[in-house]
C-alpha positions in Angstrom: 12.1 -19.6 -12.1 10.9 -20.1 -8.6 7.6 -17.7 -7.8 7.6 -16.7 -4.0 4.9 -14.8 -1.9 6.5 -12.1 0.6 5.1 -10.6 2.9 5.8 -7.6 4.5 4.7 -5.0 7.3 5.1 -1.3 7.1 4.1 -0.1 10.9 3.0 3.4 9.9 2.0 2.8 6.9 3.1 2.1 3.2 2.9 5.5 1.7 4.5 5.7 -2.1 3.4 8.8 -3.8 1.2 8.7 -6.8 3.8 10.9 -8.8 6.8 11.1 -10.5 8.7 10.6 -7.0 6.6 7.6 -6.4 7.1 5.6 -9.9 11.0 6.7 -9.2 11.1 4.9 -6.0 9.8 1.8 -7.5 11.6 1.7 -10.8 14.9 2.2 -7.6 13.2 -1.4 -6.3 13.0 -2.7 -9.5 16.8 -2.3 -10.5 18.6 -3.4 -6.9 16.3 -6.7 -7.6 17.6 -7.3 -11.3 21.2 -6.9 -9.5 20.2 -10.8 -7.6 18.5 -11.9 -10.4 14.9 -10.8 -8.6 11.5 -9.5 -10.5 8.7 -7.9 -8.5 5.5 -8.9 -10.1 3.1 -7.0 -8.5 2.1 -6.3 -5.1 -1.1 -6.3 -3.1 -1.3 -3.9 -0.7 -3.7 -4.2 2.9 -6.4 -1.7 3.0 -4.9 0.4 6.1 -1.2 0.2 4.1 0.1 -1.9 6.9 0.8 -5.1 5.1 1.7 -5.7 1.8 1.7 -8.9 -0.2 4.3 -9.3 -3.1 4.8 -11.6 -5.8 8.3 -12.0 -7.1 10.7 -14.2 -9.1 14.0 -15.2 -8.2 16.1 -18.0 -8.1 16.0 -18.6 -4.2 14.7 -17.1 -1.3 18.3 -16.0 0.1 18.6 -13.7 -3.0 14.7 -12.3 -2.6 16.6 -11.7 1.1 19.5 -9.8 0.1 17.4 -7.7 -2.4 15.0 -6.6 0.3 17.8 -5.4 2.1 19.5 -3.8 -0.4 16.4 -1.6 -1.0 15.6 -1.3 2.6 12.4 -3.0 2.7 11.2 -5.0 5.7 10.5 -8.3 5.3 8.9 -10.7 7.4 8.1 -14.2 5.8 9.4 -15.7 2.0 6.9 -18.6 1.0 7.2 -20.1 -2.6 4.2 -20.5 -3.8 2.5 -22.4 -7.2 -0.3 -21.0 -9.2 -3.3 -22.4 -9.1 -6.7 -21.6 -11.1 -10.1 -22.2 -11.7 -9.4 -22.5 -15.2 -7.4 -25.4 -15.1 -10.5 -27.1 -13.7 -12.4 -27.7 -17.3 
């Protein structure tokens, strides 16, 4: 599966409760994705919350696309991305 970069911008701020209401909202993002076939890895998030950097799965970037909109998350660029290591340098 295809491993993509997106990046996003939250203009006021990416604020996601530390609580119950918070790990609702992301287990929310994390069931409209399965629906294209989409898994959020993790995220990294900017330290003023106004950027965030996500890694996720999916099969193309058109479905990362519809997911975002599904879950009514801004998205501003989709780049697919290999890993690469240190470690693999031995």
């Amino acid at each position: 599966m295809p491993r993509y970069i997106i990046e996003r911008k939250f203009p006021t701020g990416l604020n996601i409760p530390m609580n119950e209401v918070g790990a609702r909202a992301c287990l929310g993002v994390v069931a409209t994705n399965a629906k294209e076939g989409v898994t959020w890895v993790h995220s990294y998030v900017s330290t003023d919350k106004s950027s965030t950097f996500c890694v996720y799965d999916g099969p193309d970037p058109e479905a990362i696309r519809r997911a975002a909109g599904d879950n009514n998350l801004p998205l501003e660029r989709i780049t697919q991305v290999n890993v690469l290591a240190p470690y693999f340098y031995r």
